[in-house]
C-alpha positions in Angstrom: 19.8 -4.8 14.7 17.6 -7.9 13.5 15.1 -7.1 10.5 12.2 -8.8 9.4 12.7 -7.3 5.8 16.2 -7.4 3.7 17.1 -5.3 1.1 19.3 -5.1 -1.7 20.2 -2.6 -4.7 21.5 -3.2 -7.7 21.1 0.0 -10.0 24.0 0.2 -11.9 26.4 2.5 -12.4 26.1 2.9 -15.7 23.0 4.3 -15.3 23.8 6.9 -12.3 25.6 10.2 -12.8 28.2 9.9 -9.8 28.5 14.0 -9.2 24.3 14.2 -9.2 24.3 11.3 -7.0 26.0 13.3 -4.7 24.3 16.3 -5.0 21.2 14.5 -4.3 22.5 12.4 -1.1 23.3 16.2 -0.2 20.0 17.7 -0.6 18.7 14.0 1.1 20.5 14.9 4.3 18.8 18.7 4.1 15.0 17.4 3.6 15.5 15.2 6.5 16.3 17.4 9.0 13.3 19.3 7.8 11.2 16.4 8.3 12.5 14.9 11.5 12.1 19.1 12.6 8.4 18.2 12.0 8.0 21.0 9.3 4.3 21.6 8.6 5.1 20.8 4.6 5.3 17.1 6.2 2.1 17.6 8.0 0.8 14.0 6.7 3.8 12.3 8.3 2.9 12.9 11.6 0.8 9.1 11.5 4.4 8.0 11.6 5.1 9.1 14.6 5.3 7.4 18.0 3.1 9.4 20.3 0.3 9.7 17.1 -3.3 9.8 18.7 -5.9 8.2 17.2 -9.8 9.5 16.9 -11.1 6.5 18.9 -9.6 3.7 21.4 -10.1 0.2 21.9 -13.0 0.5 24.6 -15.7 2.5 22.2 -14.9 -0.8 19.5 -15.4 -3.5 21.7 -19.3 -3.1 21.5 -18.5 -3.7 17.4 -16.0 -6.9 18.0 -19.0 -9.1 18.1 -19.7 -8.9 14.4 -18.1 -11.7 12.6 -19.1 -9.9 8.8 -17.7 -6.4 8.2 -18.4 -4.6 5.1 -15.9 -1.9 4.1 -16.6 0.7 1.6 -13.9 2.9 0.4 -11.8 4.2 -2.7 -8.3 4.6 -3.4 -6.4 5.5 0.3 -9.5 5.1 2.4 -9.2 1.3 1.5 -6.3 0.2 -0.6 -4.1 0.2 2.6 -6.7 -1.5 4.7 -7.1 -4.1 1.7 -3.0 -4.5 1.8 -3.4 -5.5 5.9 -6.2 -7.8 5.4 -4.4 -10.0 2.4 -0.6 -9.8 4.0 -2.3 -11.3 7.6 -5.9 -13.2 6.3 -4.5 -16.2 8.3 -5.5 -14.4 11.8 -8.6 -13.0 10.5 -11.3 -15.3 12.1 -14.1 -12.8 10.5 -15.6 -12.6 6.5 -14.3 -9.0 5.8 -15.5 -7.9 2.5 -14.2 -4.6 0.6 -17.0 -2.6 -1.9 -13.9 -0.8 -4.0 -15.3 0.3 -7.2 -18.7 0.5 -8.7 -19.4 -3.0 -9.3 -23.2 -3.7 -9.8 -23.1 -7.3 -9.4 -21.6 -7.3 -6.4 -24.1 -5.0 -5.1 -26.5 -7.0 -6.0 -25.2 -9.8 -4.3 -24.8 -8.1 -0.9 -28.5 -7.0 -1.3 -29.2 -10.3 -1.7 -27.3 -12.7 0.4 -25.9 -10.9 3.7 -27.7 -10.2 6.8 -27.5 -6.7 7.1 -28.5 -6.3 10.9 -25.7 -9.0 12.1 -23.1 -6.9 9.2 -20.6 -4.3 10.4 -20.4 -1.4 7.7 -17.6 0.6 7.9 -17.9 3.8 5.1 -14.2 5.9 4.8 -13.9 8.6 2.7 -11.4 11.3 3.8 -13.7 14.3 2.2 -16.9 12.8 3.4 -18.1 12.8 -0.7 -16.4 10.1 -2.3 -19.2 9.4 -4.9 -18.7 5.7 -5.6 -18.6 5.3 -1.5 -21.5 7.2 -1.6 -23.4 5.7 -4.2 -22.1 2.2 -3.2 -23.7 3.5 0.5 -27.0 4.3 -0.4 -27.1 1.1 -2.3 -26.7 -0.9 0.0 -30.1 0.8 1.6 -28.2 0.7 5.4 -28.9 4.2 7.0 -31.5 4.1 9.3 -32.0 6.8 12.3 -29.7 5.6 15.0 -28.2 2.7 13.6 -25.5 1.2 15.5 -23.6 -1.2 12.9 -22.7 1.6 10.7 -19.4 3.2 11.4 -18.5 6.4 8.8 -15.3 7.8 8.8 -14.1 11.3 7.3 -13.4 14.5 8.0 -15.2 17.0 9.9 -17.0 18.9 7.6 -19.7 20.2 5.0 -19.2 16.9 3.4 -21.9 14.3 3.1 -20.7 11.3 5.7 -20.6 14.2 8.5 -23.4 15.5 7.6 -25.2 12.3 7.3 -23.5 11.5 11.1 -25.3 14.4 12.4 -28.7 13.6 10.7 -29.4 10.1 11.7 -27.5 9.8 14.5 -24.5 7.9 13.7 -21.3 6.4 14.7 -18.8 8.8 13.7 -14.3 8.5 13.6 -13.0 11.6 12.9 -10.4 11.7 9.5 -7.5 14.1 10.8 -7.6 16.9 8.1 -3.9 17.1 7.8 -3.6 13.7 7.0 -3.6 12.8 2.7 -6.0 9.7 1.8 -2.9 7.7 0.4 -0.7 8.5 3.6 -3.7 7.4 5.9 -2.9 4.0 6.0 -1.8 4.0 10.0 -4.4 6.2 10.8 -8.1 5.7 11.4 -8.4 4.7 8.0 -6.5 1.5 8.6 -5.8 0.8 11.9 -9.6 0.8 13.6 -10.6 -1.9 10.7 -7.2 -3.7 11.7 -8.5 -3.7 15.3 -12.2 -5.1 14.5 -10.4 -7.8 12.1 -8.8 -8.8 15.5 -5.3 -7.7 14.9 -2.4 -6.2 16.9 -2.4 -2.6 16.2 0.3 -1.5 18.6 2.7 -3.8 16.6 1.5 -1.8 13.1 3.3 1.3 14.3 6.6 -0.7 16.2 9.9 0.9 14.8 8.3 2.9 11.9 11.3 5.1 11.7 14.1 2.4 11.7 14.8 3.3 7.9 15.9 6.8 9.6 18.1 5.2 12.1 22.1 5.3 11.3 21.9 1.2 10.8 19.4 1.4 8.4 19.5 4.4 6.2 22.1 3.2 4.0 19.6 1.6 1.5 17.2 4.2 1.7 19.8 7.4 1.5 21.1 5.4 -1.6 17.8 3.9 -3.3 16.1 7.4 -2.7 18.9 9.2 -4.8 18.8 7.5 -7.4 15.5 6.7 -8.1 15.2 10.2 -7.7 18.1 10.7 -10.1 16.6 7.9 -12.9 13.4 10.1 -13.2 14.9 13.5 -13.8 16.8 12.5 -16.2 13.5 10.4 -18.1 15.8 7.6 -18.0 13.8 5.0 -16.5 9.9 5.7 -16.5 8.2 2.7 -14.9 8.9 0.6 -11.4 8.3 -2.5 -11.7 6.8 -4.5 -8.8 7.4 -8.2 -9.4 5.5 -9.8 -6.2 6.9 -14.1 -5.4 3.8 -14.1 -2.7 0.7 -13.8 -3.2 0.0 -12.3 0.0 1.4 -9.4 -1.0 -0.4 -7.9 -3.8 -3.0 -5.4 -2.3 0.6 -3.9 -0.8 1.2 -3.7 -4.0 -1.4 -1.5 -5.5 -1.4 0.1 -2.4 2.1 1.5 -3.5 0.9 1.9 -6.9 -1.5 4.5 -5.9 1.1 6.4 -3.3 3.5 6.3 -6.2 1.3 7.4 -9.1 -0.4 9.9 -7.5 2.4 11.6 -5.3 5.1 11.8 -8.0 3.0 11.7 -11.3 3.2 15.6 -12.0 5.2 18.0 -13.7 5.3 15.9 -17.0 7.3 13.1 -15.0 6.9 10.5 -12.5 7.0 6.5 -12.4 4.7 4.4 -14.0 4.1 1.9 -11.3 3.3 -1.9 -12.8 2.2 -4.7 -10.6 3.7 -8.4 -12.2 3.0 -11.0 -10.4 5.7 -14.0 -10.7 6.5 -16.7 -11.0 2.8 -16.5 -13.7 4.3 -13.7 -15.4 7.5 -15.0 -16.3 5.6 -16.9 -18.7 3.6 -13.6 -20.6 5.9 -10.3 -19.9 9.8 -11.8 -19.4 10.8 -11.7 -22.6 9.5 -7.6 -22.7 11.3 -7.1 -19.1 14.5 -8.9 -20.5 14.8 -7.8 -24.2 12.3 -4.8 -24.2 12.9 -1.0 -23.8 15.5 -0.5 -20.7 13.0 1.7 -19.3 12.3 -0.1 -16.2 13.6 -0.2 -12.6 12.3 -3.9 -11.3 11.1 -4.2 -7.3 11.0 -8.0 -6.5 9.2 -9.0 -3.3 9.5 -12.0 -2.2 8.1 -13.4 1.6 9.9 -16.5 3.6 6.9 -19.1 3.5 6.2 -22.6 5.3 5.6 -24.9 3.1 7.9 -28.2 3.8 5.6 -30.7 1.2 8.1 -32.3 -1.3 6.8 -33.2 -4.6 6.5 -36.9 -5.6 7.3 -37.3 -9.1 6.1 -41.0 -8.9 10.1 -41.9 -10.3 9.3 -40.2 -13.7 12.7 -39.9 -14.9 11.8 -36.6 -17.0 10.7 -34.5 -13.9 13.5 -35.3 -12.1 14.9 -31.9 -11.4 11.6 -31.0 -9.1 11.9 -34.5 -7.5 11.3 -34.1 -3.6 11.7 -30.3 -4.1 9.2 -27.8 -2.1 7.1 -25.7 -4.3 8.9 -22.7 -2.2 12.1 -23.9 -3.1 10.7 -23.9 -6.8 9.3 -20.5 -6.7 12.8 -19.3 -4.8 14.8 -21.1 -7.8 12.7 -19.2 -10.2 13.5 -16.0 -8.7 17.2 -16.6 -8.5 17.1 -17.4 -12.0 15.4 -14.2 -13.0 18.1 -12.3 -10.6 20.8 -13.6 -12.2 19.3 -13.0 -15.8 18.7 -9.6 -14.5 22.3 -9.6 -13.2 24.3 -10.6 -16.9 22.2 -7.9 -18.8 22.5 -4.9 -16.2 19.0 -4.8 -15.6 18.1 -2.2 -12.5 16.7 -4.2 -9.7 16.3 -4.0 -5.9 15.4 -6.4 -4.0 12.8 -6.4 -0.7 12.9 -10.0 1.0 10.6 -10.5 4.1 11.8 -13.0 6.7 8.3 -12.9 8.6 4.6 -12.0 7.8 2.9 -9.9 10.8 1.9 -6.5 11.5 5.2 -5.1 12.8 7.1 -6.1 9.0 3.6 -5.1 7.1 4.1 -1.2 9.4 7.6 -0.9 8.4 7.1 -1.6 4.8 4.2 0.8 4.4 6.1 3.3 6.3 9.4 2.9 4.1 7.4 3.6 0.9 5.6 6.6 2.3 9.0 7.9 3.7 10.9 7.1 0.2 7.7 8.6 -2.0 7.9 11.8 -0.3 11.6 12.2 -0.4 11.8 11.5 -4.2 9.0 13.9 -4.6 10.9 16.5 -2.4 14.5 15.6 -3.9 12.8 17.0 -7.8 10.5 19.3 -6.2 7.2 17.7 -7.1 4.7 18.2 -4.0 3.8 14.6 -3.0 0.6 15.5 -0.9 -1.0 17.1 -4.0 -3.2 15.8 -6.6 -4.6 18.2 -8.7 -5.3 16.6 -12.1 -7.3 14.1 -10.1 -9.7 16.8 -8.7 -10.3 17.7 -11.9 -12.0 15.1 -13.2 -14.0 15.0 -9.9 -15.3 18.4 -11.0 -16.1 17.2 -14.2 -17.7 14.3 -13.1 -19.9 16.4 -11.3 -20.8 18.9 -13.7 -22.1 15.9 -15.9 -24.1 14.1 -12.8 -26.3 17.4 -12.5 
């Protein structure tokens, strides 16, 4: 079976306890039967599944295509993933899509300012419906108006404010499946309408989500997800390391930080998941990654990229060694290097390479981490759909607000 994304791992031995590997491939075989049985514990899965039906279809958007500015307003899973998809595949995007992701005044200000807010598409996601920097970033932004048709909200059928504010004025409403987590909603409505007004193929986002499950493919993931699993029962290895060769890449990146951090940080454990980007950061954190406390399992993405220009060192003998080289073939040196530095000193790495950049390789990555985050969490029976800490300090922060 051809694959638009190669893997490799390279966790050592020495690291792994051969017995509890096996125990843990065991229990693997166990939680996937439970899963592919369609167990309601893996309600939030079910976007991965081939006959998934979304809350809207292609003939209520057309009427929105016609924008050529959209505005999306969101925080952590109700945008992060959306984010991931614009950055990985900007180079089809004909459209200005801009993403209102934390409370940043100045940015406000300059939407209030500059953009034309009846020719504007504003698409508000917040799976509760009462996000409050999506709903402070909302209402300052001044946009609801009684039957205003270039708003789009997006949440869950509730007492929350977007429904509630739906009802009210009149407005455009895509329902947030209740079963579905915010950090697992990525191939839902969350992601997959925006995807569709950006002018993207969303039937090839959900193409062979499951191949990591098929008997070619499971390999890797049986073995990665064991001892991953393994390296953070035992405290052994504490932060994953994402070191990202392609730039468009990156908001996949902290889209996986969040999926990681907030489905497997409980219980006193979990991974601390770092975004590096490389070749810049060879330059500030190597020497930590290399000499530092072997604490870290290392992820390096890298992405096959045109770019055929040869450097003209105008004959100066001291740059010879980049002399008609490709700044990809530079970059791909640099990784090498790092690989086989990592290689000599037994460092844990694997390795993710994508052969081509479109919405059938960016589906089956997000879909391999979801899959891999929940089994882990399963595996050392942490509940990945959880995240109760987190709703603490939402109750707090209210209490202070009133």
């Amino acid at each position: 079976m051809k694959t638009n994304i190669i893997n490799k791992n390279c966790i050592h031995h020495q690291y792994l306890n051969s017995k509890a590997i096996k125990r843990l491939k065991f229990s693997f075989e166990k939680i996937l039967k439970t899963l592919e049985n369609k167990k309601n514990e893996f309600k939030s899965l079910e976007v991965l599944n081939k006959n998934y039906k979304f809350n809207f279809n292609s003939r209520q958007l057309l009427k929105y295509k016609k924008y050529k500015t959209i505005v999306i307003i969101g925080m952590g899973g109700s945008i992060l993933g959306t984010e991931a998809i614009y950055n990985f595949l900007k180079d089809k995007v004909k459209k200005k899509i801009i993403f209102l992701n934390d409370i940043d005044i100045k940015k406000i200000n300059l939407l209030n300012k500059n953009i034309n807010k009846n020719k504007t598409l504003f698409l508000i996601i917040s799976k509760s419906g009462n996000t409050i920097e999506t709903i402070s970033n909302m209402f300052s932004l001044d946009i609801l108006k009684k039957n205003k048709k270039n708003v789009i909200l997006i949440s869950e059928k509730n007492k929350g404010i977007l429904f509630s504010l739906a009802k009210k004025y009149n407005l455009p409403f895509i329902e947030h499946k209740k079963f579905i987590g915010g950090r697992y909603s990525v191939l839902s409505e969350v992601g997959i309408l925006p995807s569709y007004l950006m002018g993207l193929n969303i039937s090839k986002f959900r193409n062979k989500l499951k191949t990591r499950l098929s008997k070619s493919e499971k390999k890797f993931f049986k073995e990665s997800t064991s001892q991953l699993a393994y390296l953070l029962s035992k405290k052994k290895m504490n932060n994953l390391v994402f070191l990202n060769y392609s730039p468009k890449l990156e908001s996949f990146m902290y889209w996986c930080q969040q999926l990681i951090a907030e489905s497997l940080g409980k219980n006193n454990t979990g991974f601390f998941p770092v975004v590096s980007n490389v070749p810049k950061d060879h330059h500030s954190l190597l020497q930590l990654y290399l000499d530092g406390p072997k604490d870290k399992v290392f992820n390096i993405f890298s992405l096959d990229e045109k770019f055929s220009k040869k450097i003209n060192t105008k004959n100066v003998s001291l740059a010879k060694h980049i002399k008609n080289r490709s700044l990809n073939h530079i970059k791909e040196a640099q990784k090498n290097a790092l690989i086989k530095a990592f290689k000599k000193k037994n460092i844990p790495y694997r390795i993710f390479k994508i052969k081509k950049s479109n919405e059938e390789t960016l589906g089956q990555l997000f879909s391999y981490f979801i899959l891999e985050t929940v089994m882990i969490g399963k595996l050392l029976n942490i509940n990945p759909f959880d995240q109760p800490a987190v709703e603490q300090v939402k109750l707090f922060t209210k209490e202070l607000l009133n």
